[in-house]
Structure formats: structure tokens, C-alpha cells
N, C-alpha and C positions, 0 to 999 in steps of 0.2 A: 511511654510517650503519649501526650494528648493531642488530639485530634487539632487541636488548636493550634500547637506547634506548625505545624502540615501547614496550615491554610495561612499563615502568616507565613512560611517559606514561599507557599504558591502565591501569594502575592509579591512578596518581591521577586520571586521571577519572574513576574509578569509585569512589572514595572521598569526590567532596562531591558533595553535592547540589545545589552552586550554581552556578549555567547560567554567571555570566561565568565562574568558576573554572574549570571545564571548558573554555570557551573559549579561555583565558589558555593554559592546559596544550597546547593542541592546535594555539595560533598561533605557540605557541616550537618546537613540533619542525616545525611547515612553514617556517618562516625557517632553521632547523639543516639542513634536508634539502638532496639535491644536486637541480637541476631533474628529473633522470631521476628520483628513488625519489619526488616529489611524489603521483604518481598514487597509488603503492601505500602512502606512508605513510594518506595522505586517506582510502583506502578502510579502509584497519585497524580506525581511532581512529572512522570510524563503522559499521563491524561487521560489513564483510565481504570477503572475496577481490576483488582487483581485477576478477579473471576473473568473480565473482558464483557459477557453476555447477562444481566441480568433481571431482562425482560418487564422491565417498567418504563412504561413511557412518561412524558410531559403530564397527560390529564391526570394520569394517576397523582403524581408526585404535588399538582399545584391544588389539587384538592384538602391534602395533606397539611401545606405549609402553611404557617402564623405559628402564635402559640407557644416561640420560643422559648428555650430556658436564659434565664439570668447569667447563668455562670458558665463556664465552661466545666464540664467533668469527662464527656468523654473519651476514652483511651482508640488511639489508632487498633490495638486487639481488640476491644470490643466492636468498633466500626466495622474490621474486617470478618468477624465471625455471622455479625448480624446481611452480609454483604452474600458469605457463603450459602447462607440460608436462604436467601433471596434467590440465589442461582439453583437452592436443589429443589426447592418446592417447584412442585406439577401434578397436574391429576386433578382430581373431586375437590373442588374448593379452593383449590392454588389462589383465585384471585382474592377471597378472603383472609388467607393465611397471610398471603406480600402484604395488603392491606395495612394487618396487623403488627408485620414486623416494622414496615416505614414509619407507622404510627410511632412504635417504640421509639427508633432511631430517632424517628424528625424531633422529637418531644423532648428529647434530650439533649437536643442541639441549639447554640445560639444561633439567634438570626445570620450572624455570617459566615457560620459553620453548616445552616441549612442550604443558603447558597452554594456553600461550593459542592454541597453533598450533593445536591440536584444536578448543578453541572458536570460533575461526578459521573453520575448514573447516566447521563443522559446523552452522555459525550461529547457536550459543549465546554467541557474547560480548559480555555484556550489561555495558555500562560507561556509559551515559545521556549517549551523545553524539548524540542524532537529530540530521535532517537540517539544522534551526534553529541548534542549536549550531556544531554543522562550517559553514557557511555565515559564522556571525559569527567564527569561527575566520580562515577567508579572507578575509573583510575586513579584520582585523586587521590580519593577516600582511600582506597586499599593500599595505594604506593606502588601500586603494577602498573609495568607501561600499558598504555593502551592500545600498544596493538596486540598484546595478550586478550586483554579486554575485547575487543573487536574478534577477535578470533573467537573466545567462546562462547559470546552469543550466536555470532555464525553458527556456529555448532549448536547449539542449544534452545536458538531460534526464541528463548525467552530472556529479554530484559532484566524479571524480577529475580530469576533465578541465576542467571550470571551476577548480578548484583550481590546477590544473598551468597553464592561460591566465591567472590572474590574478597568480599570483607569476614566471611570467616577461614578459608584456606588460602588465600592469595594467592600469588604466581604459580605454586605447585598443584594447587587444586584448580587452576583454569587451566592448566596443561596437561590435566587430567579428563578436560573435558573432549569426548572424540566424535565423530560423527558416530548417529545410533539408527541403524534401518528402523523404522517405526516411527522416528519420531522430526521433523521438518527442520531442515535448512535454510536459511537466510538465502534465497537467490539473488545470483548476478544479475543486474542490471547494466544495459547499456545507455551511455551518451547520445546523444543528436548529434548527428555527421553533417557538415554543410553542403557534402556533394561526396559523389563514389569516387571522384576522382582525387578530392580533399584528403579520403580515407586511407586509400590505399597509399597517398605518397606521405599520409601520418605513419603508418604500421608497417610501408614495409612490402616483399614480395612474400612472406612466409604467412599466408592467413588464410583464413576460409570464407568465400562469400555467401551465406545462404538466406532463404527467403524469409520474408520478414512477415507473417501473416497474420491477421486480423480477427486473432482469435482471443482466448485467455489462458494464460500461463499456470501449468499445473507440473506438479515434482508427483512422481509417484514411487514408492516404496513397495516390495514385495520381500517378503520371509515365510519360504516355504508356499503353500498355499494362499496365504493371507497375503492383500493387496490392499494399499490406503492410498487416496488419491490426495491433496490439498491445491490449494489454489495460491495463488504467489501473498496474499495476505497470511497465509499459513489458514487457513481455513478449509476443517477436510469438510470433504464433500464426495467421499465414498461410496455411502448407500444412494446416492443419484447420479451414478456415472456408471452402471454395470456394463457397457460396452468396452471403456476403459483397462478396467477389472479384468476383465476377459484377457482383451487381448497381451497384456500383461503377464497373467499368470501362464499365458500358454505359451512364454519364451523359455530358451533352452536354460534357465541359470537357477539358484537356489535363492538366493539374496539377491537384489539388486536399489539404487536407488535411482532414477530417471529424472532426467529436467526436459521440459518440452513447451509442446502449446497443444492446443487442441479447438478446434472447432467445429461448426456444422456447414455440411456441403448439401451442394443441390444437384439432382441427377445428372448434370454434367460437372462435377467434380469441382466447380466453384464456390467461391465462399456462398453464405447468406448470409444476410443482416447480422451484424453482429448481437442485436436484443433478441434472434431467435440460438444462440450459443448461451447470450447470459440466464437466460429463461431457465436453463437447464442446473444451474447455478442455486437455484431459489431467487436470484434478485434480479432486476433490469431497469433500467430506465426508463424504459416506457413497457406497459404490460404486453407479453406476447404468450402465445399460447404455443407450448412445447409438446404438444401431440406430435407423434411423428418425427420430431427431431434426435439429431442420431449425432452421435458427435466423431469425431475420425482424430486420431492423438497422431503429434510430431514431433518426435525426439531430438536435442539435438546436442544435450548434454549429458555423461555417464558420473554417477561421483561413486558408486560404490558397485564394485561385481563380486560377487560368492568368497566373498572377506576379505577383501581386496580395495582399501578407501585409493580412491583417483582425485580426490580435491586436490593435491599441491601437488599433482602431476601436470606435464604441461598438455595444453587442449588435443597437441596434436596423440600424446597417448590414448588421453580419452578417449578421442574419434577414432580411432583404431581399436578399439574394444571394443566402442558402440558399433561399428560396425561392422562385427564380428558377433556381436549377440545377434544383431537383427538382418542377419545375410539369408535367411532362411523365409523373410516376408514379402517376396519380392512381388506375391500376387495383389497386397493390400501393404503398400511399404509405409513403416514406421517411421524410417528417417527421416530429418526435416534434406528438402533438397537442395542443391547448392553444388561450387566448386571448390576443392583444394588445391591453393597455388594457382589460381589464374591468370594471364597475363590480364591488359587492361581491356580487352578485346573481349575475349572470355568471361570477364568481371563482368561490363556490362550487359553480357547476352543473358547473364544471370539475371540479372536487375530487368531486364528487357522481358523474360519468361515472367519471372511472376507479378511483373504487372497485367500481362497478355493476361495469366490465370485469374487475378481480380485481388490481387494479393496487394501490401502495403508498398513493398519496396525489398531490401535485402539487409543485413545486418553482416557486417566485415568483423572477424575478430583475430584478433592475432594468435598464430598459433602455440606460440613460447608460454602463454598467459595460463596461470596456474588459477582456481575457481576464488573467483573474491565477492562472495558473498555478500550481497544488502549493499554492495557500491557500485555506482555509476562512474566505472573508470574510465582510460582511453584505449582498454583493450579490447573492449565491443565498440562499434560503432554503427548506431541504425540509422537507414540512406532511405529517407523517402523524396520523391520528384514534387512534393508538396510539404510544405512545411506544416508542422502540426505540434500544437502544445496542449497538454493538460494542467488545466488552470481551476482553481476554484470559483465559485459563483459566491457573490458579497452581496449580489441584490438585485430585483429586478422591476422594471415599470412597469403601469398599466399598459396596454394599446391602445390605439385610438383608430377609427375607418373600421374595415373589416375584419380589427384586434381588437377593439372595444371590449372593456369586462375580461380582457384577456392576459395573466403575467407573459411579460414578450420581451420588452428591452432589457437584457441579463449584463451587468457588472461582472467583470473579470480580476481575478486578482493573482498575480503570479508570488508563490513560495517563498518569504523571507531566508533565506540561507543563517540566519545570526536566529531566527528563531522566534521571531515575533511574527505578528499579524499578516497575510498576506497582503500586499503590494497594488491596488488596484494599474491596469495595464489598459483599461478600452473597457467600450462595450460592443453589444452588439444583438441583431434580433434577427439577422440572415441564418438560410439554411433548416428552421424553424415550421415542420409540417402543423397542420394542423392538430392532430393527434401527440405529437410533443407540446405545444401548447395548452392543451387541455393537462398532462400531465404536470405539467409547473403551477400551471396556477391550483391544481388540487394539491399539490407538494409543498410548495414554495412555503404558506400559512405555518407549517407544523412545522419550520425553520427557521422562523423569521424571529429576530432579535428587534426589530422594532418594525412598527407599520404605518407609512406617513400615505397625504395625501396620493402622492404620484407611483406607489408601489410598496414595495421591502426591503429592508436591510434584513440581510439573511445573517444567523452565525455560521460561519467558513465550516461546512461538513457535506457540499459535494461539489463533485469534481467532473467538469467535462472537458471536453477534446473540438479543439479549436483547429481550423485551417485558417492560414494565413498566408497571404503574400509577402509578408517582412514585419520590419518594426520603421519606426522612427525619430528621431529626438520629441520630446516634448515636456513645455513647463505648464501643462494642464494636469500632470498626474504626478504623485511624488516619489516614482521610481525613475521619474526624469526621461521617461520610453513611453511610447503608444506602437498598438498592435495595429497594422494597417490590412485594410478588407477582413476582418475576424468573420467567422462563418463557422456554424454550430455544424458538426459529424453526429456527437453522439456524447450522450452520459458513460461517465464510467462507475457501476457501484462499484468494480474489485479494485478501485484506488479509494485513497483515505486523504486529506489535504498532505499529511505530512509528504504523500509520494507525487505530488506535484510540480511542473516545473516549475525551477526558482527564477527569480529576478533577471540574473545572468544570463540564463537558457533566453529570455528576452531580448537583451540586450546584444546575444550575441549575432542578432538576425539584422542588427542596426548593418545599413551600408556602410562599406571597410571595416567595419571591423573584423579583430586579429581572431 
């Protein structure tokens, strides 16, 4: 298959907005494809290198481009092998080597084939195929239902490779896919709850209320000795977490695989800033310096014990093994805390404590609810006394006064759910230290998809975290909603747009609504 193919799919599915049509687009070039280019078309059409990391940025790449070929010749394998190459070079020379390989590749590209390849690399190729789309793409294609499909990426935690297992074993070879200690899970995600009180009379008197803390989500995996941490993008991050590690391996079990959070406290046992947790991370929002920071993990889900998989068990099993592993930690506890079965009394004293401790609010989940992986169902539901969205930045103004010369007024854009562009919802320049400030406007540039007088249009690739007071009808924006009092908390690097809230999550803040 040529490279050409690809980027003539990627454009039509970036030209409707309509989720099966996308779909349609993207299950004819997986039945077109040879089994070998499955992985690499899959990852394309949803929007990134197969390899995910491969360490070239913008300046590299626009020094590179012009100089096109004529024709189209080349092959999706060749693209990806020159791709692989790209990801293993390092060392004595590395910059001259990538250099040399871009040169190749770009040389051999037409002009509209060098664009997509940069956006490609760069992680601008925004054509509104998230992860939902591509998923119902391979069911398609394979003629397996898709909640086989959904099941073993959960399991597999990789896109190209479910992809790649269903159009050559289908249904029998995705049912062959199991959980594997070693290797990352799709985590559950929770909803936005309108109130604890909304929740509990959603789910039920059979659930758990526990705290909801202002840290970063990490699954951790142990086999035998060996312990692997990642981060809810699936992103290990092992060798920078040895406190972790530790306390991990020093639990009574031989296997295990853990879902939790984790953050950093201060010598009264409360949070800190959330950029001195991300510091720890390698990445933040704004730079902090992780000297001394120490991080403290809270478990609050079990999927696997000493060969024993717990996913399609229901929660309340799990919490009863969880714990039971960790009944022995009671001087430094592991478990996240909380109540089982509370009346509404109880409920709230929960919600009440961890705001006392500096914590977000509480998360309600039903205890029947079996692990459902990469979906935000109605069987978690997180209660904060403030409402808060993660929304993409689309763009931001100059300031003017004592913001002068400074990027300040930030554009907001809430998640298309069908898969296109996100949604502008408000703006806003509240909440905004001085020090964050200086951050954006040295960021913002090396984002920006165009630059007019009065600021940036940025391409949709970060995500912060908004409070608000509500929504409200409006025919100033064309998700027909505006976000009322928006006020910046914080950058999030361990979100990505596609994990942003959508449109609805907006909409559903409008007064009365159901």
C-alpha cells in the first residue's frame, strides 16, 4: 500500500464530521491493507507514529521540507521502517543520523505527503478519528462485534495491535487476548457527578465512597521481584518512581497488578501543588523543581492477585482482596480511603474529610460494576463541590496593563464526541499567576498554527483544567453553550485532547438540565 493511499483516507476523515463516515473510511483501507502495514496504517488514521516517541521536533522537520517529489512511490513499509529508525537512533551523532533519515523520507515525498508526514511526527494530525472511531473501524473491517474489540484493547492497551489481532484471527484470536502482568491496561475512568447526593440516588445504596485526590493515576504491575509503574496514558515511568517500587514489592503477593493515584504530601500529610507531583513525571505545566519530593501511592483498585485476573469480578470482590493484600500497612496505608455502604450521612462525612485534608472531593462507585477499561461510565462517579472541566486551549491574546507582551486571554475548546475539532466554549485569563504566564507565552509560539495581530491560534494539543460556576445558553459560540466565571487550576500534561471533556460534559452544567 502507498503512503498516498493513507493520506487521501486521512483526509476524508477529516472532512465529515460524521463518526460512521469516518468509520467507513478507515474500515476500507484496514481490509485494503497487507497484514504487515495493519499496525502502521491503524496508528496513522488515529494520529500517531506507530513507534508513539520519535523525537523530532518542528525546527528539525521545517528545515527539511520543500523539494518534493513529483510522484507518489512511497510504500506505508517503507515509511514505517524509516519511522522505526528514527525511534532507535541515540547516542554520538543521533542528531546527524535523524537528520539524514528525514532527509531521505521527506525527498521522497510529495508535497501533500510531506505535510501529513510532519503532522505525523509532530502530533498535529488532527483528522477526528479518536479512539471510539478507529475501534468501530475494526469491527467493521474484521466482522467482530465490537465489544470483543473494546475488550482487547482493554487488554492490550495497544490500538495497532488489536487491530493487527482482529483482521488476521478475529473473534477467536481477540478472545485469546488476556490480561498480561507486565504489560498496561486500559483504566477505568469516571463521569462527572452533579452532586453526592445526585450519585448515590443514581447507584444505589451498594457502593463505595472514596476520596478523590489531586494527584496522577498510576497502575502498577509486579512479577516476582520486578515492579513497572505507568501512568494512566500508559506511559511507564518506572526508573523515576523508586519509592513506589519499593513499597510495592515489599507486599505479601507474587504477581499483582494495582490501579491507584499517587502524589506528593507535605509534612502535614497534605497535598502539594499538583506541578510538584507532575515534576516527578518528567513533564509539568509549569517548571518545578523535584528535589525532595517524595511521592505517597493510593490504591484503590486490584485486577490481578498471584494468577488470579479480578477484572470481570465485581468491585466489591476486588476490595476485599485489595484489602486483604494490604491489611498489613496500617503504619503508612496504601489504600485510598473511603466508606463501604454508607448511609447519606456517612457519605457525606466522607466528602467532608477530604476536603478538610486538601483533597478534590470523593468518587462514588457502584459495587456490582465489573473493571471497564478506557470508559467513562455511570458506574464511577467523581463529586467535587466545584465544578471543573478539562478543555483544550485553541488560542490565546496578547495582555494589555500589567499583561502587556504577555499570552493571557486562553480560548477554550470542549471535545467533539463525533470526532472532529474541538468546540470552542469561552475564554478566559482568571486564576493566571504570574509565573504561569511567563509559561504560555514561551510555550504557546511552538503550538501555534497561525499568529495574528491580537495573539495565537494554537493546534488543539494541551489540555488544562478549568473551574467554573456553570454553563449557559449562548449563540456567540457554535456549541450553542458558554462556560460562566472560567478560572485556570492548572495544566494537565498526563491528558492528551482526545481525554478531554466533551461538548455534553458542558452542556450538562446548563441550568435544568437532565
Amino acid at each position: 500500500m502507498l503512503l498516498a493511499e493513507v493520506v487521501t483516507a486521512s483526509d476524508a476523515v477529516a472532512a465529515t464530521r460524521a463518526r460512521r463516515a469516518k468509520a467507513t473510511v478507515i474500515a476500507d483501507m484496514l481490509r485494503r491493507a497487507e497484514a504487515a502495514e495493519v499496525p502502521a496504517v491503524t496508528a496513522w488514521l488515529s494520529g500517531e507514529p506507530l513507534q508513539r516517541r520519535l523525537g523530532v521536533g518542528w525546527r528539525s522537520l521545517a528545515a527539511l521540507t520543500g523539494g518534493a517529489a513529483a510522484q507518489s512511490s512511497l510504500s506505508v513499509a517503507a515509511v514505517d521502517t524509516a519511522f522505526a529508525d528514527l525511534a532507535a537512533t541515540a547516542g554520538p551523532g543521533s542528531a546527524a543520523r535523524r537528520e539524514e533519515l528525514l532527509r531521505g523520507l521527506l525527498s521522497g515525498a510529495t508535497g501533500e505527503e510531506q505535510r501529513f508526514l510532519v503532522r505525523l511526527i509532530t502530533g498535529e494530525l488532527r483528522q477526528g478519528a479518536l479512539e471510539g472511531v478507529v475501534l468501530e473501524a475494526v469491527a467493521a473491517a474484521s466482522g467482530v462485534p465490537a465489544a470483543d474489540v473494546r475488550r482487547a484493547f482493554m487488554l492490550s492497551g495497544s490500538l495497532p495491535i488489536t487491530s493487527a489481532t482482529a483482521l488476521s484471527g478475529g473473534a477467536a484470536a481477540l478472545a485469546a487476548v488476556g490480561l498480561e502482568v507486565g504489560r498496561p491496561v486500559r483504566p477505568m475512568l469516571a463521569s462527572p457527578g452533579s452532586s453526592l447526593d445526585a450519585a448515590l440516588a443514581d447507584l444505589g445504596p451498594d457502593v463505595t465512597v472514596e476520596f478523590k485526590l489531586d494527584g496522577a493515576r498510576i497502575q502498577v504491575h509486579r512479577a516476582g521481584d520486578e515492579v513497572r509503574v505507568w501512568t494512566r496514558s500508559l506511559r511507564e515511568v518506572t526508573g523515576g518512581v523508586p519509592e513506589l517500587v519499593e513499597r510495592v514489592r515489599a507486599l505479601p503477593c507474587r504477581t499483582v497488578v494495582l490501579d491507584g493515584e499517587t502524589l506528593a504530601l507535605d509534612d502535614d500529610g497534605r497535598p502539594r501543588a499538583f506541578q510538584d507531583t507532575m515534576s516527578r513525571f518528567g513533564s509539568s505545566g509549569t517548571d518545578a523543581d523535584d528535589a525532595g519530593v517524595l511521592l505517597s501511592p493510593f490504591f484503590f483498585d486490584l485486577l490481578h492477585l498471584d494468577g488470579r485476573d479480578l477484572l470481570d469480578e465485581p468491585l466489591h470482590v476486588r476490595l476485599d482482596a485489595l484489602a486483604g493484600l494490604l491489611a498489613d500497612d496500617a503504619h503508612a496505608p496504601l489504600r485510598m480511603p473511603g466508606a463501604r455502604r454508607p448511609d447519606a450521612e456517612q457519605a457525606a462525612r466522607v466528602l467532608e474529610d477530604a476536603l478538610d485534608d486538601g483533597h478534590e472531593g470523593v468518587v462514588v462507585k457502584d459495587l456490582a460494576a465489573p473493571y471497564a477499561a478506557g470508559r467513562r461510565g455511570k458506574a464511577w462517579q467523581k463529586v467535587k463541590p466545584v465544578h471543573t472541566l478539562d478543555l483544550v486551549v485553541l488560542g490565546a491574546e496578547w495582555g494589555y496593563g500589567r499583561r502587556t507582551g504577555k499570552l493571557s486571554n486562553i480560548h477554550l475548546g470542549a471535545r467533539d464526541p463525533d470526532g472532529g475539532e474541538p468546540v470552542m466554549v469561552g475564554k478566559t485569563f482568571k486564576g493566571m499567576t504570574d509565573e504561569l504566564l511567563d509559561w504560555q507565552t514561551a510555550t504557546f509560539p511552538g503550538h501555534a498554527r497561525e499568529e495574528t495581530p491580537w495573539g495565537v491560534l494554537l493546534e488543539p494539543g494541551l489540555v488544562v483544567e478549568i473551574a467554573v460556576d456553570g454553563a449557559q445558553r449562548s449563540s456567540r459560540y457554535p456549541g450553542g453553550v458558554a462556560l460562566r466565571f472560567a478560572r485556570v487550576l492548572r495544566y494537565r500534561p498526563d491528558k492528551t485532547p482526545a481525554e478531554a471533556d466533551t461538548l455534553e460534559a458542558v452542556r450538562a452544567l446548563l441550568a435544568g438540565a437532565p
